[in-house]
Backbone as a chain_set.jsonl record, in Angstrom:
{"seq": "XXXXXXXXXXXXXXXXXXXXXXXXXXXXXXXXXXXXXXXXXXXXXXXXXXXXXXXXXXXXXXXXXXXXXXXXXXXXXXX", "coords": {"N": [[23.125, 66.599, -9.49], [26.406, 66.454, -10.299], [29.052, 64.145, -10.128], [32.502, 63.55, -9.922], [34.74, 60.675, -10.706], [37.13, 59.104, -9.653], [40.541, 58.251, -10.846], [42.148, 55.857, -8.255], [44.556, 55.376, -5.453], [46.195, 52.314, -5.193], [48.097, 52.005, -4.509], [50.916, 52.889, -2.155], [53.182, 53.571, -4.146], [52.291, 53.635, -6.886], [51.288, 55.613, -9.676], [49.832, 55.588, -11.691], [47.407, 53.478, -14.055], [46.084, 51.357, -15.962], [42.801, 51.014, -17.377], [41.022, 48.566, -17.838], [38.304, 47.448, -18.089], [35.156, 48.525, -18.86], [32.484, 48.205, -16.669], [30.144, 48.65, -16.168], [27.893, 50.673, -18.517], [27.498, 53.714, -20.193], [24.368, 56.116, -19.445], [23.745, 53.82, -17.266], [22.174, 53.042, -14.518], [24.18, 53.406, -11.075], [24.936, 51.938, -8.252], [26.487, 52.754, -4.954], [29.06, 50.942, -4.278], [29.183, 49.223, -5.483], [30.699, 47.685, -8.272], [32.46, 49.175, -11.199], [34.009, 50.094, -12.783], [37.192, 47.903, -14.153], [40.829, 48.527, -13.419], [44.098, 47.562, -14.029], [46.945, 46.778, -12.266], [50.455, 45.963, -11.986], [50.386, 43.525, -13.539], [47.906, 42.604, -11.868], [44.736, 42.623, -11.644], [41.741, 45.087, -10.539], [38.689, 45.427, -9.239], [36.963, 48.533, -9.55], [35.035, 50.055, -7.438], [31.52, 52.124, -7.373], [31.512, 55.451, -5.473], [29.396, 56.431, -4.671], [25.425, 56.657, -5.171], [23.986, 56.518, -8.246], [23.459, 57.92, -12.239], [25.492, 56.541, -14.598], [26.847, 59.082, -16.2], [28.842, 59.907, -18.113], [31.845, 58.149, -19.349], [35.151, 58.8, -18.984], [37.595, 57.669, -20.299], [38.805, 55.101, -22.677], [38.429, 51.98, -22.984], [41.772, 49.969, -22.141], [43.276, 52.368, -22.168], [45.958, 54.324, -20.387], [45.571, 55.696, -17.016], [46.391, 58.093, -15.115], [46.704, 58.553, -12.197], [44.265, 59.727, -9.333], [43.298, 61.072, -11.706], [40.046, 62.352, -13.191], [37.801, 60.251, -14.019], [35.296, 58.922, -14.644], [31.911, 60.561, -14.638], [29.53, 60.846, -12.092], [25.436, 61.069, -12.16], [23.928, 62.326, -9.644], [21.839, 62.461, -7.288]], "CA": [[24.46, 67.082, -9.255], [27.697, 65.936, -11.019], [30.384, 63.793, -9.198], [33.488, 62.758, -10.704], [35.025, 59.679, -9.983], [38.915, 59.553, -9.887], [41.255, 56.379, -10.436], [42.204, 55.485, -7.331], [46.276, 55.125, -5.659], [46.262, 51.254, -4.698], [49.243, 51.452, -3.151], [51.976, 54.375, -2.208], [54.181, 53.58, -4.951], [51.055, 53.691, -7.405], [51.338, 56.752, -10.137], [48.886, 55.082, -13.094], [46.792, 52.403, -14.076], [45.625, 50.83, -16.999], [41.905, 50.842, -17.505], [41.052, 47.293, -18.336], [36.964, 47.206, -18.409], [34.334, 49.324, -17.843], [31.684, 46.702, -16.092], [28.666, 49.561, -16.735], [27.983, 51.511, -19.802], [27.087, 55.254, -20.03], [23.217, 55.572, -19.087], [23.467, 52.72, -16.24], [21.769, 53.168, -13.065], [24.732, 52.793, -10.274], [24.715, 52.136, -7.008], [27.508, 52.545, -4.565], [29.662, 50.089, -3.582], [28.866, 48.267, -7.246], [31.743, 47.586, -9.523], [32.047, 49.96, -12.208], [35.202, 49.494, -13.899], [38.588, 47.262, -13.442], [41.678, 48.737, -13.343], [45.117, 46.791, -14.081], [48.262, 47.518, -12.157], [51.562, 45.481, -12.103], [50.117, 42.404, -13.88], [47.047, 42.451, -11.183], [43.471, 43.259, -12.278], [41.169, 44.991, -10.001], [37.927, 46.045, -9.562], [36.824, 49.394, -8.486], [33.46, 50.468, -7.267], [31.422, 53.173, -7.321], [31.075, 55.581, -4.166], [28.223, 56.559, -4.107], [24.511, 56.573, -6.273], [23.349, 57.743, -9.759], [23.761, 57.403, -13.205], [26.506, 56.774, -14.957], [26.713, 60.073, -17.362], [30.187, 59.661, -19.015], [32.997, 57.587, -19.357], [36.296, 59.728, -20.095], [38.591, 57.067, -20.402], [38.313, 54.083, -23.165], [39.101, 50.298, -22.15], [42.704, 50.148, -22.487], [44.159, 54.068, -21.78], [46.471, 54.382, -19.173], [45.242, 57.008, -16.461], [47.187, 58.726, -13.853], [46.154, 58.354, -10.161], [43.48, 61.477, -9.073], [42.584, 62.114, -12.89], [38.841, 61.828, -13.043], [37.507, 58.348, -14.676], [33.912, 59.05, -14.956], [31.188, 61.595, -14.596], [27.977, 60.76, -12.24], [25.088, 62.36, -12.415], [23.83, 61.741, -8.259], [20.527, 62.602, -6.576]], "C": [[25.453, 66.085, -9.855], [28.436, 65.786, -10.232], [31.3, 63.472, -9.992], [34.335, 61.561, -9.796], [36.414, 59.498, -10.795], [39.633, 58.02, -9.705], [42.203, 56.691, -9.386], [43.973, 54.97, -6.892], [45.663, 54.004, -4.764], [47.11, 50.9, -3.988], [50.066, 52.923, -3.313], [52.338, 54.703, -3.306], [53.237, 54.304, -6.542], [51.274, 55.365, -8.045], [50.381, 56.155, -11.376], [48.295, 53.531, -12.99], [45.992, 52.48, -15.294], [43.738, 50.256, -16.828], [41.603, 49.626, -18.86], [39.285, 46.984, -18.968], [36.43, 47.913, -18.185], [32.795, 48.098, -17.943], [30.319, 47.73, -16.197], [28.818, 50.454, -17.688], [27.24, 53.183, -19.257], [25.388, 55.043, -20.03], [22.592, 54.841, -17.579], [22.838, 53.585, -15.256], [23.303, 52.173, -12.387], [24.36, 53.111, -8.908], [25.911, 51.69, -6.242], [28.015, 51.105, -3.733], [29.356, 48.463, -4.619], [29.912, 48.43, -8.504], [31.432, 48.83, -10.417], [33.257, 50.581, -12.952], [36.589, 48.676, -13.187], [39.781, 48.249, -13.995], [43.223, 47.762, -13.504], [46.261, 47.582, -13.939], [49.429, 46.444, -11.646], [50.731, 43.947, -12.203], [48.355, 41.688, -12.886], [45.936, 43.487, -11.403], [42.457, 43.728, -10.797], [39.828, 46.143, -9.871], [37.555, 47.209, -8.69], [35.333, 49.906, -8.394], [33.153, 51.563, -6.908], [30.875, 54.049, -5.578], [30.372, 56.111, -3.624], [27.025, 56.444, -5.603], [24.776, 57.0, -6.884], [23.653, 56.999, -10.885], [24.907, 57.364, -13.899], [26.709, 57.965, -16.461], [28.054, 60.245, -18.504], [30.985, 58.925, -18.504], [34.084, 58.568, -20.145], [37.35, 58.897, -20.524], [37.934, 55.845, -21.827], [39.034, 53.076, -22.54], [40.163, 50.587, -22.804], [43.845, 51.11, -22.367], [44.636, 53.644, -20.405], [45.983, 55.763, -18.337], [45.908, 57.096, -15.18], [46.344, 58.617, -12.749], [45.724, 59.948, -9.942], [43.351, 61.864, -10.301], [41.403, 61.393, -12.381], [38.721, 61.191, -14.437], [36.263, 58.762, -15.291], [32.95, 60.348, -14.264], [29.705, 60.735, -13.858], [27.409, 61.313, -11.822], [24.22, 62.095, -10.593], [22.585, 62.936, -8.324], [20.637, 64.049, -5.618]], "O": [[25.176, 64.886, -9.837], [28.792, 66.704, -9.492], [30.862, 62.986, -11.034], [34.513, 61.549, -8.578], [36.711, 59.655, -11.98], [39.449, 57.092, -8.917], [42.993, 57.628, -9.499], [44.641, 54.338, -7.711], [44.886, 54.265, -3.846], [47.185, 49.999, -3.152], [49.951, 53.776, -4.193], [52.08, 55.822, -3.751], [53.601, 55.336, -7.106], [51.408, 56.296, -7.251], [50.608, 56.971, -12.27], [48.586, 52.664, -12.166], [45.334, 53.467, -15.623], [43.469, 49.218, -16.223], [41.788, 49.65, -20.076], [39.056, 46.431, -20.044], [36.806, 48.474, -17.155], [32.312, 47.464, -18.88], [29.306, 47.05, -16.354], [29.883, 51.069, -17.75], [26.675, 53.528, -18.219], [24.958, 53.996, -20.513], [21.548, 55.086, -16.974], [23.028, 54.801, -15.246], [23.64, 51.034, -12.71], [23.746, 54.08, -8.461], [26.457, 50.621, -6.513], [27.447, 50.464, -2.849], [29.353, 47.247, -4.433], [29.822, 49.199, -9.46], [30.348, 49.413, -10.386], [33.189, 51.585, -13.66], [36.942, 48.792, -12.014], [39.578, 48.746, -15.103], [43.176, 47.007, -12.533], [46.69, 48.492, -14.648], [49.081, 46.027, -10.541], [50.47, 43.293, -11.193], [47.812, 40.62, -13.17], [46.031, 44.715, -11.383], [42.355, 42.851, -9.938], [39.858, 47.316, -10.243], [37.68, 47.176, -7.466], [34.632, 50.095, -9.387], [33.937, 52.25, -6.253], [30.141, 53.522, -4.741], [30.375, 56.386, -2.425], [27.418, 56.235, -6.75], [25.637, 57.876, -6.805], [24.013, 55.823, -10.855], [25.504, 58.436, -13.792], [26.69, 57.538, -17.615], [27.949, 60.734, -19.629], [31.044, 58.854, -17.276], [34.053, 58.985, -21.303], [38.16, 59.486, -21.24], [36.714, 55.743, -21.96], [39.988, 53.192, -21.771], [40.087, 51.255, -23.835], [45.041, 50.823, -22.433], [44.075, 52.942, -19.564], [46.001, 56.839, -18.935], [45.922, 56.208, -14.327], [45.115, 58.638, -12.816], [46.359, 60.975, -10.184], [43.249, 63.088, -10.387], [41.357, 60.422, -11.626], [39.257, 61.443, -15.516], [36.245, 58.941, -16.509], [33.444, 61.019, -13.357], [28.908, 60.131, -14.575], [27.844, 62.185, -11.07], [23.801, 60.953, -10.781], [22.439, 63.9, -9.075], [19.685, 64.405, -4.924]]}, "num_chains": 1, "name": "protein.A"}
């Protein structure tokens, strides 16, 4: 089954965020509550983890794109 995984509002004010790394590549085995990309928002980098198992089946974003708060980030493929 296919989950999508959505960048995340860090704070109220919070409408985007700059995708800074992705810390696993397409392929990976993840497991929740395991980094799996950083995010950068008002000069502060942070990392966000995944929330639950599987593999990581796409990345829609590249390092660098800004993405709106509730678009989906990544594609995994879960148990």
């Amino acid at each position: 089954m296919e989950k999508k995984l959505t960048m995340p509002r860090l704070r109220p004010e919070m409408e985007n965020g700059v995708l800074c790394a992705w810390l696993k590549e397409e392929g990976d085995t993840v497991t929740a509550g395991e980094p799996l990309y950083e995010i950068e928002t008002d000069k502060v980098v942070n990392q966000i983890e995944a929330t639950v198992d599987g593999v990581l089946k796409k990345q829609l974003f590249d390092e660098g794109d800004t993405v709106d708060v509730e678009a989906p980030v990544a594609i995994l493929e879960t148990k």
